[in-house]
N, C-alpha and C positions, 0 to 999 in steps of 0.2 A: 359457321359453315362457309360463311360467304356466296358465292354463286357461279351458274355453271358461266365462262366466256365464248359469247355466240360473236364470230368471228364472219368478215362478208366471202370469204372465200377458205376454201377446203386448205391450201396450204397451211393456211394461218390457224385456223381453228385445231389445225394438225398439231401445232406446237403445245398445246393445252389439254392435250390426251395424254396418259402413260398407258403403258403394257408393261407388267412385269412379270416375271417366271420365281416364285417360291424355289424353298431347298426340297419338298418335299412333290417337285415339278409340276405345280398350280399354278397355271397362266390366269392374273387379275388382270382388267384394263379400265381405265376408266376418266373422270376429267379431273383438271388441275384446277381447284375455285378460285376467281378472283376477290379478294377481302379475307381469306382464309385468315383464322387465327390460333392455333393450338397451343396447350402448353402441358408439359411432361412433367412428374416430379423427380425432385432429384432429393438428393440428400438432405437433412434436416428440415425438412418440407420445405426447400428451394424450390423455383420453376422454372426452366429453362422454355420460351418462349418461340415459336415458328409463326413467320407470319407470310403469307403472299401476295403479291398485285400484279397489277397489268404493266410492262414492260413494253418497252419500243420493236425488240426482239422475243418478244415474249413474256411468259412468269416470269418473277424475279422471285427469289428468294432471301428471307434474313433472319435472323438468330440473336433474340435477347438472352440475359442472365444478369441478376436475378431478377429483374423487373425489368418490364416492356420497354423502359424508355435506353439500360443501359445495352448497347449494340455490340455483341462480341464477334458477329459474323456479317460484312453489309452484304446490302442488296447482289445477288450474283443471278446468271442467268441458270448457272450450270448449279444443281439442286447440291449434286455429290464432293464438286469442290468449295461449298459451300458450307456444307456439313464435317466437311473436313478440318478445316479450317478452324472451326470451333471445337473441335477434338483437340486438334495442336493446342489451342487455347488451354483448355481447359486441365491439358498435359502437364505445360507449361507451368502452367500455374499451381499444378497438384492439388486444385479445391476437394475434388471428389478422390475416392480409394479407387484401388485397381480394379475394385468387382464392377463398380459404376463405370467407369470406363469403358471395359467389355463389354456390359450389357447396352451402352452409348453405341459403339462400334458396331450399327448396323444403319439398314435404309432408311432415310428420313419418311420417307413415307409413309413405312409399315410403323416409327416408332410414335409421328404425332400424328396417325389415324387419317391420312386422307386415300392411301389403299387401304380402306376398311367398306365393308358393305353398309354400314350404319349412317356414315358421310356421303356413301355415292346414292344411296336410296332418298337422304334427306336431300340432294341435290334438285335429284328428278323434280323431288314433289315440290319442293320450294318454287319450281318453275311455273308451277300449276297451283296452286293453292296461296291466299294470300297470309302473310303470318307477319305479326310483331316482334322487330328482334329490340333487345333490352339490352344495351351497352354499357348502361351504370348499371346506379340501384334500381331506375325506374326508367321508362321511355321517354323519348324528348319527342318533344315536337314533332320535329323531320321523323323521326321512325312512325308516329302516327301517320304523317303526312304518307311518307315510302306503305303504308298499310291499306293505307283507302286508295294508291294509286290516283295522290295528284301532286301537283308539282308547288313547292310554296312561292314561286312567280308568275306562275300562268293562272294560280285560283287564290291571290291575294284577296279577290271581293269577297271570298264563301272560305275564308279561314275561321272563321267563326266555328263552321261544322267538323273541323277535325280539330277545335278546341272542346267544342262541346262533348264529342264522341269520346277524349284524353278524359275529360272531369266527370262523366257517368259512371255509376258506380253499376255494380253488377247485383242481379237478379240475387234473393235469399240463395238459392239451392247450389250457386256459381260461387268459386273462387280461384284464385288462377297464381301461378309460379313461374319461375325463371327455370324454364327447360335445358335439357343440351341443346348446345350452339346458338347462346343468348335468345331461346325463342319463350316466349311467354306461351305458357298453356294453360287453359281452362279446362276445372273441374266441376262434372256436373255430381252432388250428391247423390244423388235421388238414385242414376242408375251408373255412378262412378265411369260414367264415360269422359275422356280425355279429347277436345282436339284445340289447335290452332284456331279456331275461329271465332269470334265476340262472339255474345249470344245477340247482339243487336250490330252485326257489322252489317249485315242485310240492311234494317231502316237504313244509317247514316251512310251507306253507300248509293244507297236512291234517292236520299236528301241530295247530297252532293252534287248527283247528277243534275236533278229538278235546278239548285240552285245554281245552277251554271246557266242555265237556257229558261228562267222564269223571270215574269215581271216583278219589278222591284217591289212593288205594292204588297205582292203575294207573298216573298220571301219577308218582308218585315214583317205579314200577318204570321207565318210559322217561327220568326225569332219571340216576338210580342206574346205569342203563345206558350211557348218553351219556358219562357222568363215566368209567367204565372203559375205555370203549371210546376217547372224546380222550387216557386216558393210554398206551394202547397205540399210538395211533397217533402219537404226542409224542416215542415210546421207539423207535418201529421208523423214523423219521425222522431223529433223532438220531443214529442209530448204539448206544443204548443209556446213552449218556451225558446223562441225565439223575436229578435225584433221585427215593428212592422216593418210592412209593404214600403211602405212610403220612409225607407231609410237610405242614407247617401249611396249603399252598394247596389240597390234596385235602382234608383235614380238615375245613375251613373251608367249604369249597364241599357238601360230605355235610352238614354241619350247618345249612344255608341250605336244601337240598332240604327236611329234614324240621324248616324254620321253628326253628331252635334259633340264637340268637344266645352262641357261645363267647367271645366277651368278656365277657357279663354275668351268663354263667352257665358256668364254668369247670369245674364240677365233673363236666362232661358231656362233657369233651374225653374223657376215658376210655371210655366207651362207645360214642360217636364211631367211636374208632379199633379198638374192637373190632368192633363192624362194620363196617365199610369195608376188615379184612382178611377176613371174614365173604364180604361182596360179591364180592371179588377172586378169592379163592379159589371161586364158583358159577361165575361170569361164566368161569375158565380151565377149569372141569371141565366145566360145563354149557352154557357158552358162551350164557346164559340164567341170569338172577335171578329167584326163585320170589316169587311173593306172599306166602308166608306169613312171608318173614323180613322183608319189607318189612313188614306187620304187626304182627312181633315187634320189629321196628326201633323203630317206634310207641310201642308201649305200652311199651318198654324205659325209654324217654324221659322219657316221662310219667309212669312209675311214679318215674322219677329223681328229678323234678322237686319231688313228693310227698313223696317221702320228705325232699329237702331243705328243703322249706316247713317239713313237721312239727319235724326236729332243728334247724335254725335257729332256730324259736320255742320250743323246749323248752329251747336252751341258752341264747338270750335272758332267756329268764323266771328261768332259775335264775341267771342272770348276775346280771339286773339288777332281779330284783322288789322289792330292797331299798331301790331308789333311786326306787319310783316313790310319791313322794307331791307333794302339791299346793303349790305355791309362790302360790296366791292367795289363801286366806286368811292366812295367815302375811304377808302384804303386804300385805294392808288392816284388821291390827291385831285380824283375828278369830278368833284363837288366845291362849289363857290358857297362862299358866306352871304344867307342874307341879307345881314345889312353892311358888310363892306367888302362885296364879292372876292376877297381873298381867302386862299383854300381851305377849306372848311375840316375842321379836327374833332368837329362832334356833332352828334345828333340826338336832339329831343326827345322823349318817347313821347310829350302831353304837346307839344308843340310841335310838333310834324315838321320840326326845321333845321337846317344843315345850318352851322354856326361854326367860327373861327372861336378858339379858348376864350381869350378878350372876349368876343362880344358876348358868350353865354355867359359870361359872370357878369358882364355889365348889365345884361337884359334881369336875371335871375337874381336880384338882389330884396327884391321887396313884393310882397305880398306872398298868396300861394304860390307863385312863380319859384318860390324858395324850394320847395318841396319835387319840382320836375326831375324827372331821371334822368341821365343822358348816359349815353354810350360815348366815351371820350378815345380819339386816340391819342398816340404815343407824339412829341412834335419831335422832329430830329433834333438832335443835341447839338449840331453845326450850325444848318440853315435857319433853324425854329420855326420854317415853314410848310415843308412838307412833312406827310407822315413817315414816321421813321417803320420803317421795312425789316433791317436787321440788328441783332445785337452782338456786337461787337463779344467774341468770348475771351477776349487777352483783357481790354480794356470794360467791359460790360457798360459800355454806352450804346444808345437806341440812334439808330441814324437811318437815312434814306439810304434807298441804292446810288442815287447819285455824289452826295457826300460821301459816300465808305468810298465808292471807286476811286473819287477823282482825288481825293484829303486826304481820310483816314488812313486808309494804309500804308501812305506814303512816309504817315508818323507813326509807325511801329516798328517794334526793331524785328528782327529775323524770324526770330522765334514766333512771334506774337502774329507775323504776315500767316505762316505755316499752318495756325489755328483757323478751323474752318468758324463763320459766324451761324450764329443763329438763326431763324426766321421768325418773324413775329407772324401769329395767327389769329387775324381777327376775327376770321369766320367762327372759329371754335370759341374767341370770349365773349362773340355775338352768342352763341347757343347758348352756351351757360349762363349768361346774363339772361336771357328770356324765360331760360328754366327756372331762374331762381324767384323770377319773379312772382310774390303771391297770389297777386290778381290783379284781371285786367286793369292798367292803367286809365284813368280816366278825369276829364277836366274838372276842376274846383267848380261846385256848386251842380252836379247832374247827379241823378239819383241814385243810392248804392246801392244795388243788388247782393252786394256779396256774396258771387259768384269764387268762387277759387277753381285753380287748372284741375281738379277732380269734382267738379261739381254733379258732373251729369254722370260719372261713374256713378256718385250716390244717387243719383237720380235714376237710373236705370236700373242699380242693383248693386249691393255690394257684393266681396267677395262672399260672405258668412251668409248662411243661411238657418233657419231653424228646423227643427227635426223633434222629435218625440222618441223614447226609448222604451221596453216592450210595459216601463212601471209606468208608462205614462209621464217620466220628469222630461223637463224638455232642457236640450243641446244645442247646439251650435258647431256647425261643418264648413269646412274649407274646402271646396272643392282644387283648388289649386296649389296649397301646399299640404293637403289632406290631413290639418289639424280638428282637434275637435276641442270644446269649454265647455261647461254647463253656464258659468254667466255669462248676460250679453257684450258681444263685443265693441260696442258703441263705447263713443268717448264718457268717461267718468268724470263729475266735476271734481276739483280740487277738492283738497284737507280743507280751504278757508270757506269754500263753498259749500262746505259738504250738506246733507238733508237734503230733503224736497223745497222748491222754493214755495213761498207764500201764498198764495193768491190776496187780491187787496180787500176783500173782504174778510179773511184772516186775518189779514194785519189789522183791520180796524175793530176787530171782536176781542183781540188782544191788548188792544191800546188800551179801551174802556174797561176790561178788566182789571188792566193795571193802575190808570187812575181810579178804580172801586175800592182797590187795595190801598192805596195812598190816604184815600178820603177816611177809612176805617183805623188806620195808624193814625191820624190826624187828631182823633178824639182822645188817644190814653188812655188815662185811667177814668174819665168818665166814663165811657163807656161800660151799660149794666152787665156784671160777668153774672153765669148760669152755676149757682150753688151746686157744690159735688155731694152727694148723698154720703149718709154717715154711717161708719164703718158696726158693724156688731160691737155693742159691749157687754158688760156682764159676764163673764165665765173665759175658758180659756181662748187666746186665740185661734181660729183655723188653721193659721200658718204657721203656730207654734212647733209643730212635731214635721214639720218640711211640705214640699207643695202636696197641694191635694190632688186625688187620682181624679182622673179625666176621664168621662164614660163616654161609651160610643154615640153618635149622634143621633142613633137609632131610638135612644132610651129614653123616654121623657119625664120618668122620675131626676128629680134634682137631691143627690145627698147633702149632706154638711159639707160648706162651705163651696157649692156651687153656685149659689145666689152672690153675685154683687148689686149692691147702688140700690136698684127697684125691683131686683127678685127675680129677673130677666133668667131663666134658664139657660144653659148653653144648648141646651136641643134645640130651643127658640130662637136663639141667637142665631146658633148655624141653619135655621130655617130660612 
């Protein structure tokens, strides 16, 4: 239907009225919608499409066939040269018979229903009454939003509440349809009454309200609430078969109420979940969640968050304060050598010292001094004194700015002047060199930590976490690329390593039993062997006629031939 166009002045509002006079002298009048969409059928169940909007001078009007997007008639102010126009068309072209034509060949108004009394009454009320219109299969968003009357920029904090009101399902006796003029309508069974309205647009349009103008405390106690009270009603719907509480989509959803994003901050899944069995457990005793643990919820948080600012940058600094020196002077040659202050083309990482090539190999040749890392640069290919700056793209040699200008170029031939050079970037082979690095560098002979550049992620939290599923087997969740495993994701030892390793009391319970083994082999055939008891004889054998049948364990008679050795029964046996 679209809607009526409230215009600041009577001229203008003028132009979005008709009056027309019927053949059977019935004067209609009424307004032109802006958003209008109608469609006619035509021949072979085609649809010839009308559509209208708001215009600089007014409606516009325009005309698809056979689907909305191909345009046979554009936008025009004038309704009837419009309409015409896709007459011509449609002439032209001869898609339709003569009888479709003629019956085409009237006012666009009367033929896609907006001089109809059904269009102009639903106009009124649409003005006054609030309704859902349905533009696909189902509502988006924004038409919820356009429902509750708010705006999805100005109530970004409380879009929660016209999500939530979108994913509620409707009352037993309630069902609802796609009306004329995309509006959804609700049926009530009971007494088959029809209207536009939720049966709970009342609540969630006073939620809205509240949560626009309430303390934040309060509103996280009615999301915190909502959250418990949809898993109870998810479980007693079910039949109980669903998963718990404490699974990554409740998790997930708790840490969004209180603004916590647990992909980016993982370490938070754990308090997380410790409140949210906090919550469950008020919600089933109290039947009611107190403010003060929403509060405590809060600051729990934030104190988290703090805390892991602080040890992130404390293990950072102790990690990597060793690697943080300047790679810009050292690349524009304005670093001396310490032991023969000429300009220095490398630097230490275990020896904190600016060094000319020479001397780091001379210094670096014995002991753990062997093993120091440096960050070398490039030496010019002319001077072999400064650091070389650019590489040459005709000749691919590495030279200063001062040699390329004043030398190089002068030996190239035409072509080879015209190629632009390279620029060497030491900044970026500094990063990468520090990124690549295992772990903090550190001098021969101090203690190793064995700290690596993710040490305190594990220490604070990985990404996985564990979860239980409603059989009770336990998984593994990513909250960040929202994978799931049932085994754990920690590192596996090798094929060469594989089992559990020993403990040394193991190993030494082991050992002696293997020398008790040795020592028993050692003796041979001295050793007194334990005589096998002698088979039945006299008469035929038992095993003559094939094996013998085997009675249940239950039975403590023993027939022919279930005695071996000493008589042992097998009922006794398997006792």
């Amino acid at each position: 239907f679209g809607k009526i166009y409230r215009a600041d002045n009577e001229e203008e509002q003028a132009l979005y009225k008709f009056m027309h006079q019927r053949i059977d002298g019935h004067i209609s009048e009424g307004f032109i919608p802006v958003g209008f969409l109608s469609t006619l059928p035509a021949e072979k169940d085609e649809l010839i499409f009308l559509s209208v909007r708001e215009g600089a001078a007014g409606p516009e009007f325009q005309t698809s066939w056979p689907s909305e997007k191909n345009v046979v008639a554009d936008w025009n102010v004038n309704p009837d040269a419009m309409w015409g126009a896709a007459l011509t068309f449609f002439e032209k072209k001869g898609v339709f018979a003569e009888e479709t034509l003629e019956y085409l060949d009237a006012d666009p108004f009367v033929l896609f229903g907006i001089d109809d009394s059904i269009t102009q009454k639903a106009l009124a009320r649409l003005e006054i009454q609030p309704h859902l219109l349905c533009s696909t299969h189902r509502p988006t968003l924004d038409e919820w939003f356009s429902y509750l009357k708010a705006d999805p920029v100005m109530d970004q904090g409380v879009e929660w509440v016209v999500q939530s009101f979108a994913e509620t399902e409707l009352p037993t006796p309630w069902t609802c349809y796609k009306g004329v003029g995309s509006i959804v309508c609700y049926v009530n069974h009971t007494d088959n009454c029809v209207t536009w309205k939720h049966p709970f647009y009342d609540y969630f349009a006073q939620l809205l309200q509240y949560c626009r103008t309430g303390p934040a405390e309060e509103i996280k106690k009615i999301r915190v609430n909502r959250l418990i009270w949809s898993y109870e009603t998810a479980t007693m719907s079910s039949g109980g078969h669903v998963d718990p509480l404490l699974s990554p989509e409740y998790v997930e959803q708790l840490g969004e109420i209180f603004a916590v994003d647990l992909a980016e901050h993982p370490y938070l899944v754990r308090p997380v979940k410790a409140f949210l069995k906090q919550f469950a457990h008020d919600y089933r005793v109290k039947e009611d969640i107190s403010r003060d643990e929403i509060l405590r919820c809060m600051e729990t948080l934030e104190q988290d968050k703090i805390k892991n600012e602080v040890m992130k940058s404390t293990w950072e600094e102790a990690l990597f304060a060793d690697l943080g020196w300047e790679v810009g002077p050292l690349a524009d040659g304005k670093k001396a050598c310490e032991e023969c202050r000429r300009t220095a083309l490398s630097y230490c990482l275990e020896c904190k010292d600016y060094l000319c090539l020479p001397c780091f190999e001379r210094l670096h040749q014995k002991g753990h001094r062997q093993s120091h890392v440096p960050f070398r640069l490039i030496p010019c290919h002319m001077c072999n004194l400064m650091p070389a700056k650019l590489r040459c793209s005709f000749t691919e040699k590495s030279l200063c700015h001062e040699c390329y200008a004043t030398r190089h170029i002068k030996e190239l031939p035409p072509e080879g002047r015209e190629m632009r050079p390279l620029r060497i970037n030491y900044a970026r082979q500094s990063n990468e060199q520090r990124s690549s690095l295992p772990a903090a560098t550190m001098r021969p002979g101090t203690a190793d930590t064995s700290f690596t550049a993710g040490s305190y992620e594990s220490a604070l939290g990985t990404d996985w976490h564990q979860f239980y599923d409603a059989k009770g087997i336990k998984y593994y969740h990513n909250f960040k690329t929202g994978e799931r495993m049932r085994w754990s994701p920690s590192n596996t030892p090798a094929q060469s390593q594989a089992g559990t390793p020993r403990s040394e009391a193991s190993r030494n319970n082991m050992q002696s039993r293997e020398k008790h083994r040795e020592k028993r082999a050692s003796k041979g055939s001295n050793a007194p062997t334990k005589a096998l008891p002698a088979l039945p004889t006299g008469g035929p054998s038992p095993w003559a006629s094939g094996p013998a049948t085997i009675r249940p364990p239950y039975r403590n008679t023993a027939g022919p031939g279930m005695t071996v050795g000493g008589g042992v029964g097998l009922a006794d046996t398997l006792k």
